[in-house]
C-alpha positions in Angstrom: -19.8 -22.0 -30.6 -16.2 -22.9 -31.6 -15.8 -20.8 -34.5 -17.7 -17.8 -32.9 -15.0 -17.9 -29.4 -12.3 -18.8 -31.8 -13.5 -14.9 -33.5 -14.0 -13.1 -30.3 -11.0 -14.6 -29.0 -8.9 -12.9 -32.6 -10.8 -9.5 -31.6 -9.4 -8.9 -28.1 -5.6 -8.2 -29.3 -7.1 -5.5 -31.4 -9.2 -4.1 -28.6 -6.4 -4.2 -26.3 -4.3 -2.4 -29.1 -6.9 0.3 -29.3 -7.6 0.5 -25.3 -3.8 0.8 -24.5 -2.8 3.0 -27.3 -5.3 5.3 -25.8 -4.5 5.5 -22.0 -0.9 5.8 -22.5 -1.2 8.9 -25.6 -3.1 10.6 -22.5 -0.3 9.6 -19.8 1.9 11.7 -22.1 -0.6 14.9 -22.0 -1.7 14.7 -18.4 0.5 17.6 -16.7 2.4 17.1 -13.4 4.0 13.5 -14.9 7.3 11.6 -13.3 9.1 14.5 -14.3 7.7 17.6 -13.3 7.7 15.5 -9.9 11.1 14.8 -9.7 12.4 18.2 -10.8 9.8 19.7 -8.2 10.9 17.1 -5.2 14.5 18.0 -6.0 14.0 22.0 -6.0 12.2 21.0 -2.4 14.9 19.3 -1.3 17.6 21.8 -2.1 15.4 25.0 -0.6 15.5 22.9 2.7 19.0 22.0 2.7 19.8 26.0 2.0 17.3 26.5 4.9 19.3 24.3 6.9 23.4 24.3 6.4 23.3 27.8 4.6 23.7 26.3 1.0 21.6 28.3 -2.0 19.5 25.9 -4.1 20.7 25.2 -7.7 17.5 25.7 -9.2 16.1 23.4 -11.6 17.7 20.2 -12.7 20.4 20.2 -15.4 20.3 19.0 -18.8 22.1 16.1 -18.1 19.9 15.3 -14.9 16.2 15.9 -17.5 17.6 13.5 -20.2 18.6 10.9 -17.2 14.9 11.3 -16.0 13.6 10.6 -19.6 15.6 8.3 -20.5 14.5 6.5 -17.2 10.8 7.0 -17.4 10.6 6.3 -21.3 10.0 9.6 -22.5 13.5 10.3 -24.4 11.7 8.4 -27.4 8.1 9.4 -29.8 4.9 8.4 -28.1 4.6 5.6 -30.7 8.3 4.4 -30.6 7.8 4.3 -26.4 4.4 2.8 -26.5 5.9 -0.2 -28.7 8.4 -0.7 -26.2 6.1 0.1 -23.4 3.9 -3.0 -25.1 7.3 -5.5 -26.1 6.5 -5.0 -29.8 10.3 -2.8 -30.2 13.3 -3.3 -28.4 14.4 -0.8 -26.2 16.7 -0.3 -24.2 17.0 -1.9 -21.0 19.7 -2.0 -18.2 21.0 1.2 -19.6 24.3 3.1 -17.9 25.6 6.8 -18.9 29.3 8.1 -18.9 32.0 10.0 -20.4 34.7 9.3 -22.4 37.8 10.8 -21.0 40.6 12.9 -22.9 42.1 9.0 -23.9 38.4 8.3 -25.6 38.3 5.4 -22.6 35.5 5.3 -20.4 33.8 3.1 -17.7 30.3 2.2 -16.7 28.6 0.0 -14.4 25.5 -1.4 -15.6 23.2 -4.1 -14.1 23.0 -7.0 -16.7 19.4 -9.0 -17.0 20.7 -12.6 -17.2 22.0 -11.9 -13.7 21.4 -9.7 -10.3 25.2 -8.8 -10.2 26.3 -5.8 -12.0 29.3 -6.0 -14.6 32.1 -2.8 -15.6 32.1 -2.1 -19.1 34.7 -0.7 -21.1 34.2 1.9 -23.9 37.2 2.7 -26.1 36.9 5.3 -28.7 39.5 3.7 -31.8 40.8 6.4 -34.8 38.4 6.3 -37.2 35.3 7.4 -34.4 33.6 4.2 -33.7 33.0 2.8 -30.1 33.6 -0.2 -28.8 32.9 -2.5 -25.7 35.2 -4.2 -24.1 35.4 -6.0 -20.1 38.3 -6.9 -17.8 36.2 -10.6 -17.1 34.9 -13.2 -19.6 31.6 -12.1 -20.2 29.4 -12.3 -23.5 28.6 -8.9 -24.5 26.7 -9.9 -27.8 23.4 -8.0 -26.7 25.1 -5.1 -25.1 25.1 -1.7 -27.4 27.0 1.5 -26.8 25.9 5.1 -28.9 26.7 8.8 -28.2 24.7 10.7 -25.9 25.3 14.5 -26.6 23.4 17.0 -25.1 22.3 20.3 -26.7 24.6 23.1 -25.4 26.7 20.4 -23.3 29.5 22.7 -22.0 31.2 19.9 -21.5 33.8 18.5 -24.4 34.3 14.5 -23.3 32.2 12.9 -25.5 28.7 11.4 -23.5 27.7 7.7 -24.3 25.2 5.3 -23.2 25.3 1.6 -23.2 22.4 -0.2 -23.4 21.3 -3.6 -24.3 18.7 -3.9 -27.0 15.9 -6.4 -25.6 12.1 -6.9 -26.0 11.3 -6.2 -22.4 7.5 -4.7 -22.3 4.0 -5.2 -21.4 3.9 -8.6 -23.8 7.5 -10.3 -21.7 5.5 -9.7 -18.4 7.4 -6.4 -17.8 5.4 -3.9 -16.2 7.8 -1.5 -15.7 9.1 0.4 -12.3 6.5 2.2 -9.9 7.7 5.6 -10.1 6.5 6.1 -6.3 8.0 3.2 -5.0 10.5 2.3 -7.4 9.2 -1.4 -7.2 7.8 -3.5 -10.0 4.5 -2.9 -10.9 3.9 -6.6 -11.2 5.0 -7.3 -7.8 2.9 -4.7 -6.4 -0.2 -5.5 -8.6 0.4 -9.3 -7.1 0.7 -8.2 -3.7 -2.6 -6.7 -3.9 -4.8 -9.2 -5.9 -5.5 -11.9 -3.4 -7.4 -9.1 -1.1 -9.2 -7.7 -4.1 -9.6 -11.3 -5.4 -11.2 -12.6 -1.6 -13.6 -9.7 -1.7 -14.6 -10.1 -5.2 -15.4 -13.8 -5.2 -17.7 -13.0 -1.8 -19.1 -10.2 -3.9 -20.3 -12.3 -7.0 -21.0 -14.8 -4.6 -23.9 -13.2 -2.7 -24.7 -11.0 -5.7 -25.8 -13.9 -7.7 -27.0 -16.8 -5.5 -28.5 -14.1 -2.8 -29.3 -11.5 -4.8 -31.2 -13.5 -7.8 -33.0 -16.1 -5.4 -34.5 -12.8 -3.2 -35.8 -11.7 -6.0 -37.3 -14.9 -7.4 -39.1 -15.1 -4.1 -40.2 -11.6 -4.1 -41.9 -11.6 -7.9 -43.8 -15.2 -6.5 -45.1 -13.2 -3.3 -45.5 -9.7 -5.2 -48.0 -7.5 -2.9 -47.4 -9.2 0.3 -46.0 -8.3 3.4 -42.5 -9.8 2.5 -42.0 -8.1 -0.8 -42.9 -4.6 1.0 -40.8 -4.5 4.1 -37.6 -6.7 2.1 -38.4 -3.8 -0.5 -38.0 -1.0 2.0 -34.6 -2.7 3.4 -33.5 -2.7 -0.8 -34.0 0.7 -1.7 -32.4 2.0 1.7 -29.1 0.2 0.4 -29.7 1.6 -2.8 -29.6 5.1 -2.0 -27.4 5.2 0.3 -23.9 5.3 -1.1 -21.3 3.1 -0.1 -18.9 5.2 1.7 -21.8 6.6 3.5 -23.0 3.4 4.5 -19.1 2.5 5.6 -19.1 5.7 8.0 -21.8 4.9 9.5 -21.4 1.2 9.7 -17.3 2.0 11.8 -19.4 4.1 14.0 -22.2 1.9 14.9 -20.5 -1.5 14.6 -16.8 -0.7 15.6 -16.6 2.1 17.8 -19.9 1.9 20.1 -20.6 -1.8 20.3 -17.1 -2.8 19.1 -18.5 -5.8 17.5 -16.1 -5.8 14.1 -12.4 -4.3 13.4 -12.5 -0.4 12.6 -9.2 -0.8 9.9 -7.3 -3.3 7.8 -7.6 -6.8 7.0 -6.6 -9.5 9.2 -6.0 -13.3 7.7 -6.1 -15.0 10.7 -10.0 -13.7 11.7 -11.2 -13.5 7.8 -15.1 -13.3 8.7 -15.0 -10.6 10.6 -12.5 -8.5 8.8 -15.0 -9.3 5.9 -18.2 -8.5 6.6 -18.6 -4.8 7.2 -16.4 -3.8 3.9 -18.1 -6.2 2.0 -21.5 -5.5 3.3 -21.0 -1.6 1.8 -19.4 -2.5 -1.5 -21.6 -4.4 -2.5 -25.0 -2.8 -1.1 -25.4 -1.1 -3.7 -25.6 -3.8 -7.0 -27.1 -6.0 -4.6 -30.3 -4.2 -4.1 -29.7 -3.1 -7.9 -29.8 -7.0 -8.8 -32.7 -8.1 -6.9 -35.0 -5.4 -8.2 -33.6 -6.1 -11.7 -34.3 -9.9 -11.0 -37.8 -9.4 -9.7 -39.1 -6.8 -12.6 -37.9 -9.1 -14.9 -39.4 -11.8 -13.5 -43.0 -9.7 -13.3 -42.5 -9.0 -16.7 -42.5 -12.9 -18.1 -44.7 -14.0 -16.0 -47.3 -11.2 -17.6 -46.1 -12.0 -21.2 -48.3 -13.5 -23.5 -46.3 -17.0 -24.2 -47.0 -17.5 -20.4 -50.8 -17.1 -21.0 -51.0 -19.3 -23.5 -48.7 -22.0 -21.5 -51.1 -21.9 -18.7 -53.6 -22.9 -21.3 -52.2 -25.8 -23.1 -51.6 -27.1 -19.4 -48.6 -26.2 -18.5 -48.3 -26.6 -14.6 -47.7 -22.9 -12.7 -44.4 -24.1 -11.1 -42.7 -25.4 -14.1 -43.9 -22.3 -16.5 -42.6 -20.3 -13.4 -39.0 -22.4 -13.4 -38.4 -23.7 -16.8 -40.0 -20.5 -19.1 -40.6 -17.2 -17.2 -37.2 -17.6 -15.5 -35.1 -18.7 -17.9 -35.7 -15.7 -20.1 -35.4 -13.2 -17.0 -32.0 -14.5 -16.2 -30.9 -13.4 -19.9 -30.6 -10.0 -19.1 -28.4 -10.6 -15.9 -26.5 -12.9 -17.8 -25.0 -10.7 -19.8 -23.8 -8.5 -17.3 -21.7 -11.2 -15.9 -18.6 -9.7 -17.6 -19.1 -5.9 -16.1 -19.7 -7.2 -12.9 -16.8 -9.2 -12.7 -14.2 -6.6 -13.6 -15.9 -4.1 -10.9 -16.1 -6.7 -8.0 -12.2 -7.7 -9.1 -11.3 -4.1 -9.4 -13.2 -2.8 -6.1 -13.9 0.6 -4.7 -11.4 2.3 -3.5 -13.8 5.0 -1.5 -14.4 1.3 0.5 -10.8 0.6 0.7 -9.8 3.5 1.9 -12.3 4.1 4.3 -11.1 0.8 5.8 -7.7 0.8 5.6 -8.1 -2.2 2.9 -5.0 -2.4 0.8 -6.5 -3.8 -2.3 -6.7 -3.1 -6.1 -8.7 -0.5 -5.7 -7.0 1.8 -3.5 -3.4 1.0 -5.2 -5.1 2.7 -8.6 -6.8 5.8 -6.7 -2.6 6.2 -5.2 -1.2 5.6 -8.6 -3.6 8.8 -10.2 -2.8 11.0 -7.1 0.7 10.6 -7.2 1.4 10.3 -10.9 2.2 6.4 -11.0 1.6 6.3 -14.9 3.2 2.6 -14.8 0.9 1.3 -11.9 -1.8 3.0 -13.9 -1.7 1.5 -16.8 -0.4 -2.2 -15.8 -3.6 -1.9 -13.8 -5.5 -0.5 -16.6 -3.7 -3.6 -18.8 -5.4 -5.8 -16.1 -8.5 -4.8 -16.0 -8.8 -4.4 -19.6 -8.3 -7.8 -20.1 -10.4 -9.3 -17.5 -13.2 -7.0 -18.9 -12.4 -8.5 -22.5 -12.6 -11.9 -21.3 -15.7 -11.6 -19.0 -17.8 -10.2 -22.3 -16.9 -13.2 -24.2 -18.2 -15.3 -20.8 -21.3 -13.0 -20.6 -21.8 -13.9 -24.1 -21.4 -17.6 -23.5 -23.7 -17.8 -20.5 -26.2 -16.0 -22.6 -26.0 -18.6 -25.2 -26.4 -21.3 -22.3 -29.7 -19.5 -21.3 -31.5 -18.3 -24.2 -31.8 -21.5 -26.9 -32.7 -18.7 -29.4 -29.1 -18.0 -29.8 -27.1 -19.8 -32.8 -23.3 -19.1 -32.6 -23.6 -20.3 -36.9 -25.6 -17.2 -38.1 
C-alpha cells in the first residue's frame, strides 16, 4: 500500500499540470475578459461624466492605458510564458511601476517593494552608452529590482518609457493567487473567508449522507416489501425529483415566511442549528435519497448472490452473512465515490447559496464566471482540483480497506 500511495501521490503534479494548463488556455479565449471590462467600465464612465459637466468622452483607452491593463492582468506575456508565472515555475514580474525618462534620461517611480508594505522612489538614469540604471536617495538593497524599456507601437511621445520590476517566483506554487479583478483583493484571502461556511456545511453534508443515508438503507433491504420500505420510499424519491432550488423556494415559503420557524437569509454563528437546517436539508436532498437507494439495491443484490446461498448452507448464521459478507461488498461501490462526494459537498451549490443569501464557495465561483474573475476562477478551480485529486487516492484507499480482494503489489 506504500509503494502504490507513494505512485498515486507522483501522478497528481502531472494531473494538476494538465487540469490547469487547460482552464487557464480557455481564460485566454473566453471573450469579455478583465480587459474588455475595464475599457467598457471606463467608456461608461466618461459618457456619464459628458452627460453630466458637458465633457465629450475620449473614447476607448489609449495605448499606454491597454498595455498598463495587460501588464496588470498578465496578458502582456505568451499564454505559456504567463501560465508559468501564473503557476511559480518563471519569474515574473511583480511589484512592477511605469514612467518616463525625461529630456535629462532621469526618471522617477514609485513602486511598492514585497519585503515591506511601505513603498520606495526609484531612480532611473539613462548613462552615454544607453544602458539604465537604478539608483535611490535611501539605503536600500536593490539587488532584485530590474529596470527595461517599455516602448509602445506608434508612441507619439519621444521620452523614452521604462518599467521597473523585480524579477520573483510569485505564482500559484508561493501561495500567490493573484488579485480578484472584481474586488481587487487577494484571491487567497477571499477563498479563506469563504471556506469555513462551505467547510461547516460540507462536513454536516458527508455526515448525514453517510451515517444516515447508508444505515436507512441497510434497514430498508432487511425489511424490503414492508410498510417501512414503501412509505420511507415514497418520502426518497420525492427528494429525488425534486431539485434543490425548488425544494429551497418552497421550503423559505413554508418554513420562514408563514410559520416563521427558521431564518429566510444568511448565516448566523451565534444560532448555527437553525441557520443550518433548511440550506442543508435542500443541498443535500438530492444525494441523500440517491445514496440510500444506491445502498439498498446493492444490498438486494448480495444478499441474492450466489456466495450468500451457499453461506447459508455451510451454516453461516443470517445476521453475520448479512453484516460481515453481503455488506461488506455493497459498501464497495459507495466507497469509491468517497472522493466525488467530498469535493461536491466542499464545493456546494451555489443555486442553494444564493437562494439563501449563503456566502460560501459556491456562490463566490458562480460571481467569479459572471463577472469575469478569471483569478478567483481558477485559484478556486486550483482548490478543487486538488481536493478532488486527493479524495480519489482516499476513495481508492477505503476501497482497499473494504474489499480484501485488493492487493496494492500487483
Amino acid at each position: 500500500m506504500r509503494d502504490y500511495v507513494l505512485r498515486r501521490l507522483l501522478l497528481i503534479p502531472l494531473t494538476f499540470f494538465g487540469i490547469t494548463l487547460v482552464a487557464f488556455l480557455m481564460t485566454r479565449l473566453v471573450p469579455g475578459g478583465p480587459i474588455e471590462r475595464a475599457m467598457a467600465e471606463k467608456i461608461q464612465a466618461q459618457q456619464k461624466m459628458s452627460g453630466r459637466v458637458g465633457l465629450s468622452a475620449n473614447g476607448p483607452a489609449s495605448p499606454e492605458e491597454l498595455d498598463n491593463l495587460k501588464r496588470q492582468y498578465g496578458f502582456d506575456r505568451p499564454a505559456l510564458e504567463a501560465y508559468g508565472i501564473w503557476l511559480g515555475i518563471l519569474r515574473g514580474q511583480n511589484n512592477w511601476g511605469i514612467t518616463r525618462l525625461d529630456s535629462n534620461g532621469r526618471g522617477e517611480v514609485e513602486v511598492l517593494s514585497s519585503n515591506s508594505p511601505s513603498t520606495q522612489k526609484l531612480i532611473i538614469q539613462k548613462n552615454p552608452q544607453g544602458e539604465l540604471t537604478l539608483i535611490t536617495k535611501e539605503p536600500a538593497d536593490l539587488s532584485q529590482w530590474k529596470v527595461e524599456a517599455a516602448p509602445l507601437a506608434n508612441d507619439t511621445d519621444k521620452n523614452l518609457r521604462v518599467v521597473v520590476f523585480q524579477s520573483q517566483f510569485h505564482g500559484i506554487l508561493q501561495g500567490n493567487f493573484g488579485q480578484s479583478t472584481e474586488s481587487d483583493k487577494p484571491v487567497i484571502d477571499l477563498i479563506l473567508q469563504k471556506l469555513p461556511l462551505s467547510m461547516w456545511f460540507g462536513f454536516w453534508g458527508m455526515l448525514i449522507a453517510y451515517f444516515v443515508a447508508v444505515p436507512l438503507g441497510i434497514s430498508k433491504a432487511i425489511r424490503h416489501g414492508s410498510l417501512f420500505d414503501s412509505l420511507s420510499s415514497v418520502v426518497i424519491f420525492f427528494g429525488f425529483a425534486i431539485p434543490g432550488f425548488v425544494l429551497a423556494l418552497s421550503g423559505l415559503y413554508l418554513f420562514c415566511f408563514h410559520f416563521t420557524l427558521l431564518p429566510h437569509s444568511g448565516f448566523n454563528w451565534n444560532e448555527p442549528i437553525r441557520s443550518t437546517i433548511l440550506p442543508l436539508a435542500c443541498e443535500s436532498a438530492g444525494a441523500f435519497a440517491a445514496m440510500t437507494m444506491f445502498m439498498k439495491n446493492s444490498l438486494l443484490d448480495n444478499l441474492s448472490a450466489d456466495y450468500m446461498r451457499t453461506a447459508k448452507a455451510k451454516g453461516v448464521s443470517s445476521r453475520r452473512g448479512l453484516y460481515v459478507h453481503a455488506l461488506r461488498n455493497s459498501i464497495i461501490p459507495l466507497a469509491a465515490s468517497f472522493g466525488q462526494n467530498l469535493g461536491f459537498f466542499l464545493t456546494g451549490s451555489f443555486l442553494i447559496e444564493y437562494t439563501f443569501d449563503i456566502d460560501g464557495i459556491g456562490l463566490l465561483s458562480y460571481d467569479a464566471l459572471v463577472h469575469r474573475d478569471f483569478p478567483v476562477f481558477l485559484g478556486l478551480l486550483t482548490i478543487s482540483s486538488i481536493v478532488l485529486l486527493i479524495g480519489n487516492i482516499l476513495s481508492d484507499l477505503c476501497v482497499a480497506a473494504v474489499d480484501p480482494r485488493i492487493r496494492f503489489q500487483k
